[in-house]
N, C-alpha and C positions, 0 to 999 in steps of 0.2 A: 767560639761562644756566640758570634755574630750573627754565623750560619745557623747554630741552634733557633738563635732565638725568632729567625727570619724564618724557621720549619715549623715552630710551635704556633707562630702569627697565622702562619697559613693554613695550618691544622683547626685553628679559631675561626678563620674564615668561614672554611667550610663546614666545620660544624654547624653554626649560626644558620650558613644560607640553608644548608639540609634541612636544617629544625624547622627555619620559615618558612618552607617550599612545601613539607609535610602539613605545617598548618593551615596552611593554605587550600591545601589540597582537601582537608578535611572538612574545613568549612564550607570550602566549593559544595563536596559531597550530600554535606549536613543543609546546606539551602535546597540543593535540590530532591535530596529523599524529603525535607520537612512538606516544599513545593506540591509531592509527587503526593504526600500523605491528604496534604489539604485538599489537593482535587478530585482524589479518591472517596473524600469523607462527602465533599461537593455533590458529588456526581452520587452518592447515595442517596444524596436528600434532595438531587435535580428532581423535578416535575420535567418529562420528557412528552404528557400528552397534547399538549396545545403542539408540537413540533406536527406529531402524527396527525392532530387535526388537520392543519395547515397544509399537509400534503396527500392527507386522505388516505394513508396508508400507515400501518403495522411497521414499527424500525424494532430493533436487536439491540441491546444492551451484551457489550463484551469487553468486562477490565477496563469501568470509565467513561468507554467510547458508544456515544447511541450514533446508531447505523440505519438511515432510510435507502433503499435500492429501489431503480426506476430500469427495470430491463424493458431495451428495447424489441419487443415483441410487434412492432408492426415492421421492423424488418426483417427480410431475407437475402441473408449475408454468406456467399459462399467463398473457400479458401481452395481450388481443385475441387475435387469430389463430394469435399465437407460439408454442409448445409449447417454451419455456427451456429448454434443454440444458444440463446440470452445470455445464460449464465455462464459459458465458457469463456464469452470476451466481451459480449455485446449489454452490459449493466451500467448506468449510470448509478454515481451511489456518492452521496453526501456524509462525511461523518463529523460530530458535535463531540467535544471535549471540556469540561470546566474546566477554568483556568482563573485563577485570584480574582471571586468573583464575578469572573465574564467567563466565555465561550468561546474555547475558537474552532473554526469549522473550516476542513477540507475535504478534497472531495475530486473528481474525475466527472465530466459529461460524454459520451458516446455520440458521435454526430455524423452525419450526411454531411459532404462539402459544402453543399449549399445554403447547410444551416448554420456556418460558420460565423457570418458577419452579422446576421441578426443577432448571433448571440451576445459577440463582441459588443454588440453595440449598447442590446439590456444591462450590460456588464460594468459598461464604462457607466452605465448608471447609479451605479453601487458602490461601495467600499469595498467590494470584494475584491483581491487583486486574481489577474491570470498569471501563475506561473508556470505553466509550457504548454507548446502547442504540438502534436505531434501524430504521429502513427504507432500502433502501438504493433498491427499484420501488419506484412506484405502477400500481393496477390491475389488480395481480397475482392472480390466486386458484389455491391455496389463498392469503392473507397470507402474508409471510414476514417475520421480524425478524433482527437481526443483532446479535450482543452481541460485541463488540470488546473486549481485555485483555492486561493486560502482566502480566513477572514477573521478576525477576533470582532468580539460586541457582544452584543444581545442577540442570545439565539433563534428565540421568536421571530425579530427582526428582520435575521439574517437567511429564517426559513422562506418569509415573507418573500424579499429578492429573489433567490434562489427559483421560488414556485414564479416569478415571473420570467426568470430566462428559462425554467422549460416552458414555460407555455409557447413562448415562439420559437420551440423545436416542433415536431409530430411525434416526440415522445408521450410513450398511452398515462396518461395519468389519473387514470379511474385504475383499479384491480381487479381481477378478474378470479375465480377460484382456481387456483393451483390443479390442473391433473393429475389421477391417484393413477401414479404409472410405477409399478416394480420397480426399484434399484438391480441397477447393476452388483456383481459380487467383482465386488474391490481388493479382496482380501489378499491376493499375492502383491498388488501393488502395492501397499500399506507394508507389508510386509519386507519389501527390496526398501522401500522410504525410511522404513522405522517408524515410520509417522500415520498415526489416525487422523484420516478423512473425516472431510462433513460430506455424506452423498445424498443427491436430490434426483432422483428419476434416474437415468445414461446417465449423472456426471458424479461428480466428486471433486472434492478442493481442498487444500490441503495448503496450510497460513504459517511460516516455518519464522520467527522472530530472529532476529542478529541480536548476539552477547550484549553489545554495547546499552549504553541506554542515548536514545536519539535524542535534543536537544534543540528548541526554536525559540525566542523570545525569553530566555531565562525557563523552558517550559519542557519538563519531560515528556515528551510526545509518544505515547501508547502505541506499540504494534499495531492494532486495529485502526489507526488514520492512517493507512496505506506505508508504514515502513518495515511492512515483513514481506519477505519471501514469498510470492504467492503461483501457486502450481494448480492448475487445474486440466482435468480429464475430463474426455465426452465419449461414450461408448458408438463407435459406427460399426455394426455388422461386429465382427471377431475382430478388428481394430480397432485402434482409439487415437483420437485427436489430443494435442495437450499442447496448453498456451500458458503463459503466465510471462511474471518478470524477477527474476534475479534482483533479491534489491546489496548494493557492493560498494565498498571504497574503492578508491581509484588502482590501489596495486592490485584486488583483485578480477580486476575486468581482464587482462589479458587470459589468464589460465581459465577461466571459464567461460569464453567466447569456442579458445583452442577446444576443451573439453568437449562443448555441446554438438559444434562440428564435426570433432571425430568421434560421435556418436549417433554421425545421422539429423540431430536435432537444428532445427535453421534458425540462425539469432539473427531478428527482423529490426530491433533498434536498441542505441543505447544512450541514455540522454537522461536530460535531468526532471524530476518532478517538482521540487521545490527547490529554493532559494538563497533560506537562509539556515539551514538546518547545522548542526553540528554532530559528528564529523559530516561533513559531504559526503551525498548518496549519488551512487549511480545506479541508474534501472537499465537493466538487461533483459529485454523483450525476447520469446524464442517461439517457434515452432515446429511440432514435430506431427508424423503421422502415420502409424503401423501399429507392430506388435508392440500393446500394454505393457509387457514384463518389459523387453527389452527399451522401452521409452524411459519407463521407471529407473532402470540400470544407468542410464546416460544419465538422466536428471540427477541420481543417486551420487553420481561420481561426481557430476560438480558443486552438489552442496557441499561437499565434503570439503570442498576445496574455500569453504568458506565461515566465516565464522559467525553461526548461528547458533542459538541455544541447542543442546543434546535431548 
């Protein structure tokens, strides 16, 4: 009888903690869809032009996130043979997110080494923090580094800083008309991916989200502030160049480093973007350069091996 009653006690136990742990879990849930709603409802009723004043250029609204891009068009950046084009590696790009109320803003700057410590230095002038310094090619010349950073506040504000550390790059911050240049036909690539491109003149890009939902400051953090998968193509002659980063938790970076290698594709770094994010990201930097299908084919194989949205 003792035994029973010591099996029913413990049967109570765990009922109880299961019960707590599911409600728990629900209300986890329920803050953060309600979180996820508010800043959705925000970000509709956001005024985003004083932003585009402020940097003199036309930003992107996608799921939340406004998007301003500063590509580096006074450089020429070659990888081998390649002559890098802006928008395949070489974009500085800032994105704004509401958040209860305030904004928070991340973003990525593209730089010359020796525009490094100037930056550092406008930077330390600000609220904004740097969280990584890094390369994102190898082999590249001229070098290029990339100093990644977050910020919550007032967006205005935070545009204001911002247009002061490009100003002490020779990043072009006037804009210039776009070139009416034919697209390339993407269409087998698209095709091996599963996935529809955005294409712009030779390239194409293709923004691939992970299942989970990304998490910083109590704060669902939108695909579009740099935590999807980003692949992008440039058409050279009948081959193609293709850069991006793998974005992975930590058990998947082994199988898709082996992947990309033995498909030819060169994984140039892997390091961290941010800080405090939940779960922990790893970005996987790669480069490859040949035939488009079969670039596609490798890249194809190691999404798979990862869990992004279908």
């Amino acid at each position: 009888m003792k035994r029973r009653g010591v099996f029913i006690s413990i049967a109570i136990v765990i009922i109880v903690v299961t019960t707590s742990l599911t409600i728990m879990n629900k209300k986890s849930s329920g803050k953060f869809a309600a979180a996820s709603g508010a800043d959705e409802h925000e970000s509709k009723s956001a005024d985003w032009k004083p932003i585009e004043q402020i940097f003199n250029r036309k930003g992107t609204l996608d799921n939340s996130v406004f998007k301003v891009t500063f590509p580096r068009e006074d450089l020429k950046v070659t990888v081998g043979e390649v002559l890098v084009e802006p928008d395949l590696a070489l974009t500085s790009w800032i994105a704004f997110q509401p958040v209860k109320g305030r904004t928070m803003m991340m973003g990525d700057l593209v730089l010359l080494h020796q525009e490094l410590p100037s930056v550092l230095s406008q930077l330390t002038k600000t609220n904004i923090e740097v969280t990584a310094i890094h390369n994102h090619l190898t082999m590249e010349s001229p070098p290029i580094i990339y100093v990644h950073f977050e910020g919550m506040g007032n967006a205005a504000d935070m545009a204001e800083q911002m247009k002061s550390v490009l100003s002490v790059t020779n990043t072009p911050l006037t804009t210039s008309p776009p070139a009416q240049t034919k697209s390339r036909e993407w269409s087998k690539v698209e095709n091996i991916l599963t996935k529809k491109g955005t294409a712009k003149g030779n390239l194409i890009g293709f923004s691939i989200p992970r299942e989970e939902n990304i998490h910083e400051m109590d704060t669902n953090i939108r695909p579009a502030m740099g935590v999807a998968t980003a692949i992008n193509f440039q058409a050279v002659g009948d081959k193609a160049a293709t850069t991006g980063d793998f974005v992975l938790i930590a058990d998947e970076v082994p199988a898709i480093q082996r992947t990309l290698t033995e498909n030819g594709i060169r994984v140039t770094a892997i390091h961290n973007h941010m800080l405090h994010e939940s779960p922990k990201l790893i970005f996987l930097h790669f480069w490859g350069y040949g035939d488009p299908e079969k670039l596609a084919k490798g890249l194809k194989a190691a999404i798979d091996k990862t869990n992004v949205k279908k």
